[in-house]
N, C-alpha and C positions, 0 to 999 in steps of 0.2 A: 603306349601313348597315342593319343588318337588327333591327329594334325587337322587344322584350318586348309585344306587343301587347295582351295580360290585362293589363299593367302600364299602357299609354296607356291604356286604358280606365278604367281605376282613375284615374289622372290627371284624366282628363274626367271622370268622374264627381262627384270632388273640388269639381273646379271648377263643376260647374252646381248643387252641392249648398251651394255657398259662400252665405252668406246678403249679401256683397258683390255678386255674382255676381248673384243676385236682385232685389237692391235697383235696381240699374243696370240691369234690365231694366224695372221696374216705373217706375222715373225715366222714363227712354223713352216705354213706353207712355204715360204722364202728360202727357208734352211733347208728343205727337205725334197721343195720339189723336181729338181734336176736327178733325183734319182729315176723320176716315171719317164716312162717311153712311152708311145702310142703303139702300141703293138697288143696282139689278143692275150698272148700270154703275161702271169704276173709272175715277177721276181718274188721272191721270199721276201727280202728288204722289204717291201710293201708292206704286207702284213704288219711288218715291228714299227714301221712308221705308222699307220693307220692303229694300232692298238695304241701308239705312244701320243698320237691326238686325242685319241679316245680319252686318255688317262687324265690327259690337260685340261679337257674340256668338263670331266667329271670333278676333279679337283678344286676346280675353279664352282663350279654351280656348288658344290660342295662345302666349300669353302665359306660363299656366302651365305648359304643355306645356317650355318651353324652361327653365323655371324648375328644374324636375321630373327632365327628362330630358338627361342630359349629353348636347353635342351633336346637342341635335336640330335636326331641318328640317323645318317643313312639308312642303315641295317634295319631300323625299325620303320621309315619311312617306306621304301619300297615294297613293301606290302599291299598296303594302302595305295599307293598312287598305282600297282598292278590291277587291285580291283578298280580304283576308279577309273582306269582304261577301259577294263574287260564290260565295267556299265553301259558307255558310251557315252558317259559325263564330258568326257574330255574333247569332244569332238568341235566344241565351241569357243569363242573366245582367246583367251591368251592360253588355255593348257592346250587348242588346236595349235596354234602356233608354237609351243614349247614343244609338243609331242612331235612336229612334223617335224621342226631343225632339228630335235635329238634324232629322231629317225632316221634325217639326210645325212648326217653325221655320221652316223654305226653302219648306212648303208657303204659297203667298198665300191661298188662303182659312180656311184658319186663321188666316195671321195677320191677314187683313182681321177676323175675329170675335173673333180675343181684342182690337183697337184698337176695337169696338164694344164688346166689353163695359166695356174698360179708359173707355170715351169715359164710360156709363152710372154706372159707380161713382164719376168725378170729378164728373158732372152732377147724380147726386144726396148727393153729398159723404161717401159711403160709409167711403173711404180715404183 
């Protein structure tokens, strides 16, 4: 099946804009981040925290994605959005913006620093 792609992007974008969407990330980080230290070394825990954001975050665009778009699939979706990467379609717009937060996301040391910062604002009762 061959997706409206400007249109999933629009989708995704919905959804990382959703203030639900946010709130359930910032839950997360809340829950999770007193495990990171500032030190060079990473625990293991990391890793299962950072896959288990991963999972949240894909679930949720996921989620709406099928909500959104009649008969969609993952499975058959990310094909398609690999080659519209690999064009340099995406470099504009809201799929630059979708591609860079998904990016920041799966990146670990970003997210080992936003669970530092996130550790810092529960520590000193900020939020």
């Amino acid at each position: 099946m061959a997706y409206d792609i400007n249109y999933c992007f629009q989708v995704m974008m919905q959804c990382i804009n959703d203030p639900q969407f946010i709130q359930t990330l910032r839950t997360f980080e809340r829950k999770h981040c007193r495990e990171f230290e500032e030190q060079e070394e990473n625990k293991l825990i990391y890793t299962t925290i950072h896959n288990e954001y991963m999972q949240l975050i894909e679930m949720w665009i996921e989620g709406r994605m099928v909500q959104m778009i009649p008969c969609f699939s993952m499975e058959s979706f990310l094909p398609e959005l690999n080659e519209f990467i690999q064009s340099g379609a995406a470099d504009r717009g809201d799929a630059k913006k979708v591609v860079d937060l998904l990016n920041s996301w799966a990146d670990f040391p970003s997210f080992k620093e936003k669970m530092l910062d996130a550790s810092k604002l529960v520590f000193f009762a900020i939020e």
